[in-house]
PyMOL CGO cylinders between C-alpha atoms (Angstrom):
from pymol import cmd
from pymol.cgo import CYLINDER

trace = [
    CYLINDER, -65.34, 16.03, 38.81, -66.18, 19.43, 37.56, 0.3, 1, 1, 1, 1, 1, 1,
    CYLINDER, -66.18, 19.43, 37.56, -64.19, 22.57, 37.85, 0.3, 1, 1, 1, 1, 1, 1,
    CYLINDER, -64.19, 22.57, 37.85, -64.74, 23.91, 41.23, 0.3, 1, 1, 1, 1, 1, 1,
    CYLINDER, -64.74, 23.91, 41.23, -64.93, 27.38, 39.18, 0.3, 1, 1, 1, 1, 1, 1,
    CYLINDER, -64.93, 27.38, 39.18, -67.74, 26.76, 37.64, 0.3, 1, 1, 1, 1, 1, 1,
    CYLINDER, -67.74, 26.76, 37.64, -70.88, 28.61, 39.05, 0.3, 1, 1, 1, 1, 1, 1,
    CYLINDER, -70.88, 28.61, 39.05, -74.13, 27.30, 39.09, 0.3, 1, 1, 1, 1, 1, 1,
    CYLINDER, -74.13, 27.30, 39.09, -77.33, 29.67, 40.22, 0.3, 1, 1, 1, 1, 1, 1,
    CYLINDER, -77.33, 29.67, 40.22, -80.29, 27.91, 41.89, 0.3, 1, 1, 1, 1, 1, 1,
    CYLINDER, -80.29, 27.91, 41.89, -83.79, 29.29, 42.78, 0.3, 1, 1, 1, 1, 1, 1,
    CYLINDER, -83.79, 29.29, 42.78, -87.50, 29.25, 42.92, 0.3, 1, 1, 1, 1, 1, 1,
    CYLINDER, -87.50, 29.25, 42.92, -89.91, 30.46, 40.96, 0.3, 1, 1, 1, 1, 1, 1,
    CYLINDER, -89.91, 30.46, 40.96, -93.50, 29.87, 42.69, 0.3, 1, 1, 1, 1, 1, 1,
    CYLINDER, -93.50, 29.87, 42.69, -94.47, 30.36, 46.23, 0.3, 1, 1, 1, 1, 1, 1,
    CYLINDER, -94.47, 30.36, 46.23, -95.10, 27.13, 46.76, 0.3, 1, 1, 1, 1, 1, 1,
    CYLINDER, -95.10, 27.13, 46.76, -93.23, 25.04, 50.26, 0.3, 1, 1, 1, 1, 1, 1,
    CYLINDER, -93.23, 25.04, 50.26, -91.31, 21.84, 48.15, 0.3, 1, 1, 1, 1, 1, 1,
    CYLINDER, -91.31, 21.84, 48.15, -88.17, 22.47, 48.06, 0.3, 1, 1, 1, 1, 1, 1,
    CYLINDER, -88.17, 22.47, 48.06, -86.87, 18.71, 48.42, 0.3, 1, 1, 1, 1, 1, 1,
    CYLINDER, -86.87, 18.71, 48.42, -86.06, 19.15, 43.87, 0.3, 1, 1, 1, 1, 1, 1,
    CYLINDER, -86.06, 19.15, 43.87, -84.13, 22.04, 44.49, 0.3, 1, 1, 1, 1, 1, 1,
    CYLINDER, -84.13, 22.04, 44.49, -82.27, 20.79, 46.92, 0.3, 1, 1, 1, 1, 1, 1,
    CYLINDER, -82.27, 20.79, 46.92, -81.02, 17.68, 45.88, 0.3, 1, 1, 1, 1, 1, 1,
    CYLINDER, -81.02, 17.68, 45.88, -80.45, 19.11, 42.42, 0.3, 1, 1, 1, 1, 1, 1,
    CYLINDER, -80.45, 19.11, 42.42, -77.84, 21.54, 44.84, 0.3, 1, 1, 1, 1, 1, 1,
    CYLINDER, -77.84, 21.54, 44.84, -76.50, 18.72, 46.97, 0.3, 1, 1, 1, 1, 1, 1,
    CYLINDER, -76.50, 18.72, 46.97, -76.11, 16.89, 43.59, 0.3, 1, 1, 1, 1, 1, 1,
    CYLINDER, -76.11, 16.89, 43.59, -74.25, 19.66, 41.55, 0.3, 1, 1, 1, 1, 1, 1,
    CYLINDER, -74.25, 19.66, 41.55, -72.12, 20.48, 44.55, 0.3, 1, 1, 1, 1, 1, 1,
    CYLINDER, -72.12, 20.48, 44.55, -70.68, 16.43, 44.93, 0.3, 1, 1, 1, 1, 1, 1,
    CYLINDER, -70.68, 16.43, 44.93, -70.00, 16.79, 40.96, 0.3, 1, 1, 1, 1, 1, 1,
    CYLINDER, -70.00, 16.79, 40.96, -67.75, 19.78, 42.33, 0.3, 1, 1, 1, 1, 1, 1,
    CYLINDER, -67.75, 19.78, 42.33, -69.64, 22.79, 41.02, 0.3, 1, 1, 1, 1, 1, 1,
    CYLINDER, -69.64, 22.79, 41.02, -69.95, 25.43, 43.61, 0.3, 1, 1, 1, 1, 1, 1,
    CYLINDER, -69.95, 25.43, 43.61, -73.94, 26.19, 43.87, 0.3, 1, 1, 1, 1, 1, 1,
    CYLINDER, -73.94, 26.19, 43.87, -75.42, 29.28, 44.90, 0.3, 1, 1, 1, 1, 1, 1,
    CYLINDER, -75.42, 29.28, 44.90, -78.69, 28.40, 46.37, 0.3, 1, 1, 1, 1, 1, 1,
    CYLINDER, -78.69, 28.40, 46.37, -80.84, 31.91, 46.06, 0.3, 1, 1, 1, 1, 1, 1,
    CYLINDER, -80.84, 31.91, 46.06, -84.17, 30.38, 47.45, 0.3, 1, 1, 1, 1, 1, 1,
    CYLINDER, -84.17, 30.38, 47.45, -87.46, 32.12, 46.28, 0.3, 1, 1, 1, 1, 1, 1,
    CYLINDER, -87.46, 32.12, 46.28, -87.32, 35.17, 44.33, 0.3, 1, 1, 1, 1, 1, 1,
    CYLINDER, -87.32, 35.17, 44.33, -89.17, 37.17, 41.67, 0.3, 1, 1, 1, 1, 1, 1,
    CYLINDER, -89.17, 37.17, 41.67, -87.68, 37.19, 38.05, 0.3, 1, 1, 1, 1, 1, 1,
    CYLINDER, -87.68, 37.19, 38.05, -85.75, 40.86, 37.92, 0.3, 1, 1, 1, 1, 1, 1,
    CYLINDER, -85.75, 40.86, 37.92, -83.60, 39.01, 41.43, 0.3, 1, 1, 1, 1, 1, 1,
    CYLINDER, -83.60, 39.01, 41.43, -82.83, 36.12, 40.15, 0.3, 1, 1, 1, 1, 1, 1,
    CYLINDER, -82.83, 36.12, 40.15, -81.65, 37.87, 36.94, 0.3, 1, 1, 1, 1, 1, 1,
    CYLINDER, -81.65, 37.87, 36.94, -79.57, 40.09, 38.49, 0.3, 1, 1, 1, 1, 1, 1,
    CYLINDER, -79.57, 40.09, 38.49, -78.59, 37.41, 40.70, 0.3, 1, 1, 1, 1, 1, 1,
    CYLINDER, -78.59, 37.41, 40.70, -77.36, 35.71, 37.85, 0.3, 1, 1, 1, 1, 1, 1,
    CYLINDER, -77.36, 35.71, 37.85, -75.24, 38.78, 36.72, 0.3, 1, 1, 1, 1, 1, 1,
    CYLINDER, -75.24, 38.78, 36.72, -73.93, 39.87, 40.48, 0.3, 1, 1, 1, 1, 1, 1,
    CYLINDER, -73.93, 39.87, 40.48, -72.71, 35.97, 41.50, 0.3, 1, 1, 1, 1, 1, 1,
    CYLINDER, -72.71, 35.97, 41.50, -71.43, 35.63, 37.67, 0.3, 1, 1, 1, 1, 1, 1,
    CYLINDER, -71.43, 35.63, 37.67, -72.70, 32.06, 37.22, 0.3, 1, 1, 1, 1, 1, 1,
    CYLINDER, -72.70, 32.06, 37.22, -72.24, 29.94, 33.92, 0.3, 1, 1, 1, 1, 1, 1,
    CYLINDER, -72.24, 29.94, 33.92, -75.48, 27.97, 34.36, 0.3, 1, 1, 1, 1, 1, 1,
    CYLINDER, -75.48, 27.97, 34.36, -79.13, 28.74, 36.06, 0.3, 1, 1, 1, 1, 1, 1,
    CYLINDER, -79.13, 28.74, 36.06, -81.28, 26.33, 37.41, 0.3, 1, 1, 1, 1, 1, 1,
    CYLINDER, -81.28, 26.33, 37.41, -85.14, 27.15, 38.58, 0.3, 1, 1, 1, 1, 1, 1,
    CYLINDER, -85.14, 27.15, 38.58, -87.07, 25.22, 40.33, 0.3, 1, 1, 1, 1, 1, 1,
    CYLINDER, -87.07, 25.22, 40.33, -90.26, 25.62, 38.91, 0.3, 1, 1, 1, 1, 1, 1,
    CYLINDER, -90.26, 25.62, 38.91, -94.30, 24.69, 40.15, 0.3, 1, 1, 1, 1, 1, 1,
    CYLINDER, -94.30, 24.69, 40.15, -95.54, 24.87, 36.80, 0.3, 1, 1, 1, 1, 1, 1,
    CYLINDER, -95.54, 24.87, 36.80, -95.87, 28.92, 37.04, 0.3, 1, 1, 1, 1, 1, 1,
    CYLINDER, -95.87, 28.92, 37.04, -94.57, 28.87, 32.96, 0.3, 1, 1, 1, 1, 1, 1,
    CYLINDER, -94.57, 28.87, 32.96, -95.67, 32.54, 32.44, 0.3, 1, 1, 1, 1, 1, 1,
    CYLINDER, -95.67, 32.54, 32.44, -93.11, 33.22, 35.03, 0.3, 1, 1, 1, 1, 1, 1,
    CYLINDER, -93.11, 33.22, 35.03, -90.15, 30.78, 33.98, 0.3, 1, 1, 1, 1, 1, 1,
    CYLINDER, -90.15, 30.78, 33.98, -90.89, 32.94, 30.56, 0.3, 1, 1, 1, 1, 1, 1,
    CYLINDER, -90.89, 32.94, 30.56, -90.25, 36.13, 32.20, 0.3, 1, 1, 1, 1, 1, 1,
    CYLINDER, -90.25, 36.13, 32.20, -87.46, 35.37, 34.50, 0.3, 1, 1, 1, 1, 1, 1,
    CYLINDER, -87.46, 35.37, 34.50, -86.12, 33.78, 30.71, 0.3, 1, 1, 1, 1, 1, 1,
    CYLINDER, -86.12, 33.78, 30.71, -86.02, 36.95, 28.74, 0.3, 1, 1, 1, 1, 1, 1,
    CYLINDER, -86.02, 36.95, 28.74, -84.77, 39.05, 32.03, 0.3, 1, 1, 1, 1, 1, 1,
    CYLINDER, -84.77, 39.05, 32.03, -81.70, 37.28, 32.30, 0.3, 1, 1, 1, 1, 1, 1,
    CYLINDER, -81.70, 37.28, 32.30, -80.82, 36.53, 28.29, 0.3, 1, 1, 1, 1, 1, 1,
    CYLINDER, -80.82, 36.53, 28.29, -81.26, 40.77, 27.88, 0.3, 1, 1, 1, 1, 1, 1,
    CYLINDER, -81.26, 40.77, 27.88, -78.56, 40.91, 30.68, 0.3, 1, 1, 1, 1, 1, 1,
    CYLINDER, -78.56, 40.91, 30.68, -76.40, 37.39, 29.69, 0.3, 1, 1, 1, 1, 1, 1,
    CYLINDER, -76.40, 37.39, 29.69, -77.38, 36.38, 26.31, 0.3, 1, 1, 1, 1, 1, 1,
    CYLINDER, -77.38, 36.38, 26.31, -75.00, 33.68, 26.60, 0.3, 1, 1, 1, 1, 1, 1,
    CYLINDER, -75.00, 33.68, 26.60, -76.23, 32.03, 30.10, 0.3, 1, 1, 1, 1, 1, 1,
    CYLINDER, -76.23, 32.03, 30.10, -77.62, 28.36, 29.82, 0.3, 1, 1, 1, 1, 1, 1,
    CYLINDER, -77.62, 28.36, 29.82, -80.45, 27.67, 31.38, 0.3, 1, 1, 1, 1, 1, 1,
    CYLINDER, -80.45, 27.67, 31.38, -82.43, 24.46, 32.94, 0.3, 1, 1, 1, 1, 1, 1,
    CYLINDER, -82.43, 24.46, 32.94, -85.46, 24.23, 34.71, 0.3, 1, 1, 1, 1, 1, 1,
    CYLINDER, -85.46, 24.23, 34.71, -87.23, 21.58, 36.52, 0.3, 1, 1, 1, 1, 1, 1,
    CYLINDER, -87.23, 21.58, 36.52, -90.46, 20.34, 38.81, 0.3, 1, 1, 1, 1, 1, 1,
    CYLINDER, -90.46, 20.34, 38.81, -94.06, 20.86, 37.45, 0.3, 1, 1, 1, 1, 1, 1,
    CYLINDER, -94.06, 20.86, 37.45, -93.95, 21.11, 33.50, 0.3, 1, 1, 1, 1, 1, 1,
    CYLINDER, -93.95, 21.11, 33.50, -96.40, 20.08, 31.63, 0.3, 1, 1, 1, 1, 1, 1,
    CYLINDER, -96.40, 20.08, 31.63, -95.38, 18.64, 27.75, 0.3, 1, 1, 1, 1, 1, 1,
    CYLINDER, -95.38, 18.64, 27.75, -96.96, 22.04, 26.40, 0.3, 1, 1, 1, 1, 1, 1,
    CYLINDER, -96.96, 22.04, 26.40, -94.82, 24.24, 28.21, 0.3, 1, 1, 1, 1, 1, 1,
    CYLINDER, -94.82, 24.24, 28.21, -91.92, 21.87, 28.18, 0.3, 1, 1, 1, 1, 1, 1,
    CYLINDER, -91.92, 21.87, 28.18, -92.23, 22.24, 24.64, 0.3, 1, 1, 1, 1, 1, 1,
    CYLINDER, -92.23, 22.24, 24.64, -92.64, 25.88, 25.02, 0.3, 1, 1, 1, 1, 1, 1,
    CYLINDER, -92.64, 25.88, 25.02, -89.22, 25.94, 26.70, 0.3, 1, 1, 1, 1, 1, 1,
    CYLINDER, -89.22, 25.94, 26.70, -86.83, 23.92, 24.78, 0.3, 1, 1, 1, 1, 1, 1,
    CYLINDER, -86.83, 23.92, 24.78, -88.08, 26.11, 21.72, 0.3, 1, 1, 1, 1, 1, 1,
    CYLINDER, -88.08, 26.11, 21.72, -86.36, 29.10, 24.01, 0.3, 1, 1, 1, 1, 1, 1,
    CYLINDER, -86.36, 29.10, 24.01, -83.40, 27.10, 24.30, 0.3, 1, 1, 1, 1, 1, 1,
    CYLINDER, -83.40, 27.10, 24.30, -84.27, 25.94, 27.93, 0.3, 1, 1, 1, 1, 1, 1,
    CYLINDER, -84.27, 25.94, 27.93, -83.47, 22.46, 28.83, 0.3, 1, 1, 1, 1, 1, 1,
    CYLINDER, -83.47, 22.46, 28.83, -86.06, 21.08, 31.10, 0.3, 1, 1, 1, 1, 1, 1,
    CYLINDER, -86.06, 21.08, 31.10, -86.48, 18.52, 33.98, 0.3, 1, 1, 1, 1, 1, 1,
    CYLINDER, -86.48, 18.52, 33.98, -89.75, 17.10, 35.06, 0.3, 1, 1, 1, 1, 1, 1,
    CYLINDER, -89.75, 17.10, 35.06, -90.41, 14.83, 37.61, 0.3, 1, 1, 1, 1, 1, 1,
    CYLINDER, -90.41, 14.83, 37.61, -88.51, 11.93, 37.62, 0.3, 1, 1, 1, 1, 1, 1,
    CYLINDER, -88.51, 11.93, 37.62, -85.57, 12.61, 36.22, 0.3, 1, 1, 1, 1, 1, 1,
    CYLINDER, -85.57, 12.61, 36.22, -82.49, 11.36, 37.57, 0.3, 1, 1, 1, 1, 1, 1,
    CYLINDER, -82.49, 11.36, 37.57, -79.55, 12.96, 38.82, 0.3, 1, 1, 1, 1, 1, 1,
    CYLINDER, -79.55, 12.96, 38.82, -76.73, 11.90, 36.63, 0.3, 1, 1, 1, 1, 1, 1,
    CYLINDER, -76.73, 11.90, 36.63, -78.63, 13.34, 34.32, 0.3, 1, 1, 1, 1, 1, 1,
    CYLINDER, -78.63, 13.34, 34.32, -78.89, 16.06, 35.43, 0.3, 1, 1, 1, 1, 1, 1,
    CYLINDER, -78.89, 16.06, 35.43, -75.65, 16.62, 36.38, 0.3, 1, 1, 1, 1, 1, 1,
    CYLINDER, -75.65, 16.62, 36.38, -74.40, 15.43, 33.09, 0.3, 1, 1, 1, 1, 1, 1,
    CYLINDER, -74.40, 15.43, 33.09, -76.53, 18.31, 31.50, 0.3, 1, 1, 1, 1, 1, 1,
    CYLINDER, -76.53, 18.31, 31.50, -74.63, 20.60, 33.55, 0.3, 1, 1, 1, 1, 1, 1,
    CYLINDER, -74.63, 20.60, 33.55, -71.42, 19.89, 32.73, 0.3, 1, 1, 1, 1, 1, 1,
    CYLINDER, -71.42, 19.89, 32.73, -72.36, 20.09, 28.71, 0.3, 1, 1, 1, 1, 1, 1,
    CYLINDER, -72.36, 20.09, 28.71, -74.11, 23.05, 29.49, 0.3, 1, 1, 1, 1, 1, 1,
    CYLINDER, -74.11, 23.05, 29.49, -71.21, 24.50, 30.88, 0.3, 1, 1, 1, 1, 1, 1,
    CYLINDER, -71.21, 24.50, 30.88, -68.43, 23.40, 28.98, 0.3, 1, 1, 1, 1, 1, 1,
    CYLINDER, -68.43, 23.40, 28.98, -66.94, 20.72, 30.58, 0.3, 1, 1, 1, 1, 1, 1,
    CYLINDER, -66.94, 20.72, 30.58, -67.63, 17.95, 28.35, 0.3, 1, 1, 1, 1, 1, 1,
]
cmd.load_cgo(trace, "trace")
């Protein structure tokens, strides 16, 4: 069980309707004991200052392989919390998964499976 203390942001990055990923991811997170904030769709400077206003230790987006976006909302949030972690998952192709890890992003494609995930977060938030 995680720290109930520790903050998790999620959101969306595309337009797109399929949120069934991001939610379960949530639902996930939240059983581990995390508390989740769930932001829903919104454009890269709002979910960086999201990440500063709810003072979360980890961000998660939900991504529909918009990469030039994931980049942006990336730099955003490291000029305001250098030290954030950050995961993404959905739609990413091995180019830009490749793309991301060099950033320091850990990503999530289809597939992958929860305990993972969740496992992720606790390392990526110190709990491990």
């Amino acid at each position: 069980m995680a720290d109930t203390n520790t903050r998790i942001l999620i959101a969306k990055t595309g337009l797109d309707g399929h949120w069934r990923g991001a939610s379960l991811v949530s639902k996930a997170l939240r059983d581990a004991g995390f508390e989740v904030i769930l932001l829903g769709m919104a454009k890269p400077d709002e979910i960086a200052q999201a990440v500063v206003d709810e003072d979360v230790e980890l961000l998660g987006l939900s991504i529909g392989g918009h990469i030039d976006v994931v980049e942006r909302i990336v730099e955003s949030v490291r000029q305001r919390r250098p030290d954030i972690s950050i995961f993404v998952g959905g739609v990413v192709p091995p180019w830009a998964a490749r793309k991301l890890e060099a950033k320091g992003v850990e990503v999530y494609p289809p597939g992958s499976q929860l305990p993972d995930i969740v496992a992720a977060a606790r390392r990526l938030t110190g709990l491990v």
